[in-house]
C-alpha positions as CSV (number, residue, x, y, z in Angstrom):
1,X,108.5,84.7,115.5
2,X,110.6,87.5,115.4
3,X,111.5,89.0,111.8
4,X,115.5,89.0,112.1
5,X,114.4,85.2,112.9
6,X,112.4,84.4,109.4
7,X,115.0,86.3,107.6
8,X,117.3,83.8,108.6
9,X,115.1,81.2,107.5
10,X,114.8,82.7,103.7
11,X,117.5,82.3,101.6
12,X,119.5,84.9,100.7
13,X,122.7,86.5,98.6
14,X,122.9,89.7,100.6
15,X,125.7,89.9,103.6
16,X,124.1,89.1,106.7
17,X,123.6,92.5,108.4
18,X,125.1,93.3,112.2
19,X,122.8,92.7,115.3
20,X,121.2,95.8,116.7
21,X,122.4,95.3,120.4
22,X,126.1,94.4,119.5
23,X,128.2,97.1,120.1
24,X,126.2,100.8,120.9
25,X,128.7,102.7,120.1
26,X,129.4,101.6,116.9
27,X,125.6,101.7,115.8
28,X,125.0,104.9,117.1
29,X,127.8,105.5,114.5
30,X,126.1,103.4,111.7
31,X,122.7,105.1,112.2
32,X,123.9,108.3,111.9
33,X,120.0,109.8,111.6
34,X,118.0,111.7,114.2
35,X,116.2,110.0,116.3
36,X,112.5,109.3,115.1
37,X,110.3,111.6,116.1
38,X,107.0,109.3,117.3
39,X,104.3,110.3,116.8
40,X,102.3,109.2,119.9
41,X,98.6,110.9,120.2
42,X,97.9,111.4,124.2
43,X,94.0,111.2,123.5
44,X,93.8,108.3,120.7
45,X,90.1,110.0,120.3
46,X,91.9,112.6,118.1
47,X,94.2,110.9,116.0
48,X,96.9,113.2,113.8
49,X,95.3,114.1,110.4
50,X,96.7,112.5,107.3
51,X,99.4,114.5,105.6
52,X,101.2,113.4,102.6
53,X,104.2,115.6,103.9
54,X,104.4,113.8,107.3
55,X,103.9,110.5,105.5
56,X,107.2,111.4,103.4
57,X,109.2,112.4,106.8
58,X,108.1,109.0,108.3
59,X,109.7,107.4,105.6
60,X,112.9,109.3,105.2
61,X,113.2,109.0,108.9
62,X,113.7,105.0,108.1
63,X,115.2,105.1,104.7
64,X,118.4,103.1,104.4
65,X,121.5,105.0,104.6
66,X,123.3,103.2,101.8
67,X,119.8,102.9,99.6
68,X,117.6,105.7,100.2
69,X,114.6,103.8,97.8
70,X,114.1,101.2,100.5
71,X,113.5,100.6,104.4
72,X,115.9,97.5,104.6
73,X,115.5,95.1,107.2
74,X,117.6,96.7,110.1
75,X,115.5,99.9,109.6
76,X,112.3,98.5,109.1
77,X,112.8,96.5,113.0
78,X,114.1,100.3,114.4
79,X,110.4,101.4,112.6
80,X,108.3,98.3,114.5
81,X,110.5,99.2,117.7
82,X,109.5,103.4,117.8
83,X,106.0,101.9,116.4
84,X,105.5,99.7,119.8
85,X,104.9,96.8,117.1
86,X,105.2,93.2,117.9
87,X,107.8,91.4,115.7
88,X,107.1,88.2,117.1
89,X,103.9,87.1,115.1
90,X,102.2,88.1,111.8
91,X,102.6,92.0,111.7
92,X,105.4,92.4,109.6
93,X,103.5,90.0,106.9
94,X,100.5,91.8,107.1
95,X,102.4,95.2,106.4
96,X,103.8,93.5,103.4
97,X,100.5,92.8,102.5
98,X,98.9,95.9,102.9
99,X,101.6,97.5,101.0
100,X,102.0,95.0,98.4
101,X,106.2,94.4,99.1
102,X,108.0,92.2,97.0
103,X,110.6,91.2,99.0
104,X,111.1,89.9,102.5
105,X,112.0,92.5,105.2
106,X,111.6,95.5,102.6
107,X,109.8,98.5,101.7
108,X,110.5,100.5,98.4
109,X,109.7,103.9,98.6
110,X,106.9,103.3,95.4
111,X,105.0,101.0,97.8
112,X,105.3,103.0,101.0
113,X,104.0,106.2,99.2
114,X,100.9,103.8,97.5
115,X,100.1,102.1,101.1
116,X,100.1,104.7,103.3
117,X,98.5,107.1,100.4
118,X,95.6,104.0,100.4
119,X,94.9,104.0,104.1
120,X,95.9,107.8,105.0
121,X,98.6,106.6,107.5
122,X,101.3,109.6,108.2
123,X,102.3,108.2,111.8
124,X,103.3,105.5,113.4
125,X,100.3,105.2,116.0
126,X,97.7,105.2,112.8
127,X,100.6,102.0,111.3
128,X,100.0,100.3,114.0
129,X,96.1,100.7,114.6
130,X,95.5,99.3,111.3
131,X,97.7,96.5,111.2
132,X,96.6,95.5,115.2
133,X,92.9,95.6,113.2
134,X,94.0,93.5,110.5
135,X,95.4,90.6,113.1
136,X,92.3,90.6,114.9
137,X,90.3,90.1,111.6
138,X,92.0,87.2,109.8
139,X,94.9,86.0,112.2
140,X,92.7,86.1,115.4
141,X,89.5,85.3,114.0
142,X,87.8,88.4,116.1
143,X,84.9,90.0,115.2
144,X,85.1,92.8,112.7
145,X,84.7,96.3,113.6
146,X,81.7,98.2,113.4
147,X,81.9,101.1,110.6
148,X,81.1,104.2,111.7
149,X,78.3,106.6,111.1
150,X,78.5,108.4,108.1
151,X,76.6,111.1,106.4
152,X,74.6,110.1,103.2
153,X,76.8,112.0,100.7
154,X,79.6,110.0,102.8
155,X,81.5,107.9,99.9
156,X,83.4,106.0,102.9
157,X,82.7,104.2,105.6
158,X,85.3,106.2,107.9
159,X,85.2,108.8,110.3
160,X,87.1,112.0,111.5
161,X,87.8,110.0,115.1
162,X,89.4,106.7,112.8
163,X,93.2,106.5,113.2
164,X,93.4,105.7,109.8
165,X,91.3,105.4,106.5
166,X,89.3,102.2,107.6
167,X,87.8,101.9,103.7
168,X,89.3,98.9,103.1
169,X,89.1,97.2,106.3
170,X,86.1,97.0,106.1
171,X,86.2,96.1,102.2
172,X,87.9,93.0,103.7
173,X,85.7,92.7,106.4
174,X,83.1,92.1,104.3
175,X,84.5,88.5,103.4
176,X,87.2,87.7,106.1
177,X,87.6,83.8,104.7
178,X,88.8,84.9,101.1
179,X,90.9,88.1,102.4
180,X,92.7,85.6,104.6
181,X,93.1,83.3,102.0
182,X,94.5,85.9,99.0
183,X,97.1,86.9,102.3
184,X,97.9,83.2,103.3
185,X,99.0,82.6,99.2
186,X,101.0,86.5,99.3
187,X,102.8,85.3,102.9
188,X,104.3,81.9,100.3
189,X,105.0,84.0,97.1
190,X,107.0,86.6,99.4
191,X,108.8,84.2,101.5
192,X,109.8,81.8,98.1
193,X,113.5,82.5,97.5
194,X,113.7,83.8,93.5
195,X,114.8,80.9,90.9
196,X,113.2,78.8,93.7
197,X,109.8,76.5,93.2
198,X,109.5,75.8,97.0
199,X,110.2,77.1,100.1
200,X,112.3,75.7,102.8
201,X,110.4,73.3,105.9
202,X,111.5,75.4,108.8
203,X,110.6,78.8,107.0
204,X,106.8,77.2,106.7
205,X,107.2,76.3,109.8
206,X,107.8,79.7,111.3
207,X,105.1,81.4,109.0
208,X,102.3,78.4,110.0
209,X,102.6,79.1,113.6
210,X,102.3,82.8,113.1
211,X,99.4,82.7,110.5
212,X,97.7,79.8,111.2
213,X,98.0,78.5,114.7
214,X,96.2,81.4,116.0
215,X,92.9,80.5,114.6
216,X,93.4,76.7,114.2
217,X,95.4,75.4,117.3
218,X,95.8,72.1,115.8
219,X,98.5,73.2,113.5
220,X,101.1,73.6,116.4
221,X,100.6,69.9,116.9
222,X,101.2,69.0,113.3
223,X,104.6,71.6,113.3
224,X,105.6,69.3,116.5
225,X,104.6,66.0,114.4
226,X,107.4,67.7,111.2
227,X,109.7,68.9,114.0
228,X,109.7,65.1,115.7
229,X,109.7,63.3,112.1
230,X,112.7,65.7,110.9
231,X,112.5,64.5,107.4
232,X,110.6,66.7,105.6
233,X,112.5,69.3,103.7
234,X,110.4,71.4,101.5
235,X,107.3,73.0,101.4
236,X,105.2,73.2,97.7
237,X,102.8,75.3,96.7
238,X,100.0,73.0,96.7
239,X,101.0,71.8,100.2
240,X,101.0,74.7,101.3
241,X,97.4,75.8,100.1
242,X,96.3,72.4,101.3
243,X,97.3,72.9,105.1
244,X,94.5,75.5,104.9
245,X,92.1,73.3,103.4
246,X,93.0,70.7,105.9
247,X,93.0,73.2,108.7
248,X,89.3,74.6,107.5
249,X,87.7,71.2,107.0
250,X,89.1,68.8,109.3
251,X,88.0,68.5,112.8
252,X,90.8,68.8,115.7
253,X,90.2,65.0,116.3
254,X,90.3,63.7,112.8
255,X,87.3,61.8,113.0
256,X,86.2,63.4,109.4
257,X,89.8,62.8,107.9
258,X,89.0,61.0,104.3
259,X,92.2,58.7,103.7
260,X,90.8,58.3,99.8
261,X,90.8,62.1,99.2
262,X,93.9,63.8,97.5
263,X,96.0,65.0,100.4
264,X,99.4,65.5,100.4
265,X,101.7,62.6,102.3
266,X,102.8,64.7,104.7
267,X,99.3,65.2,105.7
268,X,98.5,61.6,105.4
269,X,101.7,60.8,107.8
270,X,100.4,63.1,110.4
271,X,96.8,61.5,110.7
272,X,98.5,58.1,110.1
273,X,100.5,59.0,113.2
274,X,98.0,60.2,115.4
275,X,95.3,57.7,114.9
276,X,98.4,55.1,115.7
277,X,98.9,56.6,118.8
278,X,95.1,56.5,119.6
279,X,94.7,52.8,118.8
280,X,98.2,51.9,120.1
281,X,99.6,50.3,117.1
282,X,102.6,51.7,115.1
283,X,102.7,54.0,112.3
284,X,103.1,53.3,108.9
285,X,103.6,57.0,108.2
286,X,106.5,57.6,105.2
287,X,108.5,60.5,104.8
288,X,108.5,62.6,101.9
């Protein structure tokens, strides 16, 4: 799922903002800025030190032109692109995350200065280390990292050859299940459009298969069951919490599936629908 993709899925008030591979000449024009400077290490053994200066740079580098307090959408894809970061799954939620954004596509300077300050991240190779190390710990399911050795009067469990401060990484490490959960619930309250309770089908959609379909395959079949069904509109917050609960305690073939217990109806229409399948009978299954 690309982000110029989910951004299109979010409501909005703001002007929809030019491609990036329209015209060159006339965004070579728009991004009047040098070109980054990336800051690619040859021997990843000896990442760049931390600098608050550097850190500052990074960011002015990817400022926007019009609204220098905030790395708008348009520059915050030119960042993944000199970054080498994939915009196609859950990266650009978990650097929300980790920086605590507000809004969709956008980092304010006050939370670029905080993030990177928190995890000593002044380039764009040490970005993208410990957001590829988040993924694999909650998106991916993979084992965590081992901390390295530290000296007794060591206050962190870091070392001089990490690409970044890996303090709270480990921190999160330390209980995977509720870290993924508090970032599951930030991924709904940043994609909910203000003055809004819910959040569009297609936008949980797009978020589901990017956050959750990596570690419980099953839920690409239930996105194909709402994409088939089409009737399904809107996604609440207590859905939404409850696809994880269903995800985390129902096996892949449903056999443990309690029909009495208090799940929402789209749930119930999907299990309805698959066990009808399974036993040849029609479904029952009502929309919502």
């Amino acid at each position: 799922m690309k982000l110029t993709f989910l951004l299109c899925c979010i409501a909005s008030t703001t002007a929809e903002p030019e491609t990036l591979d329209s015209d060159t000449t006339s965004t070579a024009t728009k991004n009047s800025k040098p070109a980054a400077k990336v800051q690619r290490s040859a021997d990843p053994s000896k990442p760049e030190p931390y600098s608050p200066s550097r850190a500052a740079d990074l960011y002015s580098t990817y400022a926007d032109d019009d609204d220098q307090g905030v790395i708008g959408p348009e520059e915050l894809e030119k960042l993944f692109g000199d970054a080498g970061i994939s915009l196609e799954g859950s990266l650009p939620l978990l650097l929300a995350w980790l920086f605590g954004s507000t809004e969709m596509a956008k980092v304010t300077k006050a939370e670029w200065e905080k993030g990177t300050a928190g995890l000593r991240i002044s380039s764009l190779p040490a970005l993208s280390a410990a957001l590829t190390d988040l993924e694999n710990l909650l998106v991916h399911d993979k084992p965590p990292l081992k901390p390295a050795q530290t000296t007794p009067s060591s206050k962190k469990n870091t070392s001089s050859s990490d690409p970044y401060d890996r303090s709270q990484y480990f921190r999160l490490a330390h209980d995977p299940k509720k870290a993924f959960l508090e970032f599951y619930l930030f991924v709904y309250t940043l994609s909910k459009p203000p003055q809004s309770r819910n959040i569009e089908i297609e936008t949980a959609c797009a978020l589901w298969s990017v956050i959750l379909a990596p570690r419980y395959p099953m839920v690409d079949d239930i996105i194909s069951f709402i994409n088939e069904k089409g009737t399904y509109k809107a996604v609440t917050k207590d859905l939404w919490s409850m696809m994880l609960e269903f995800c985390q305690t129902v096996s892949p073939n449903l056999d443990d599936y309690d029909p009495e217990a208090a799940w929402p109806t789209l749930l119930d229409d999907y299990v309805s629908t698959k066990k009808s399948k399974v036993d040849g009978a029609p479904s029952n299954a009502n929309a919502i």
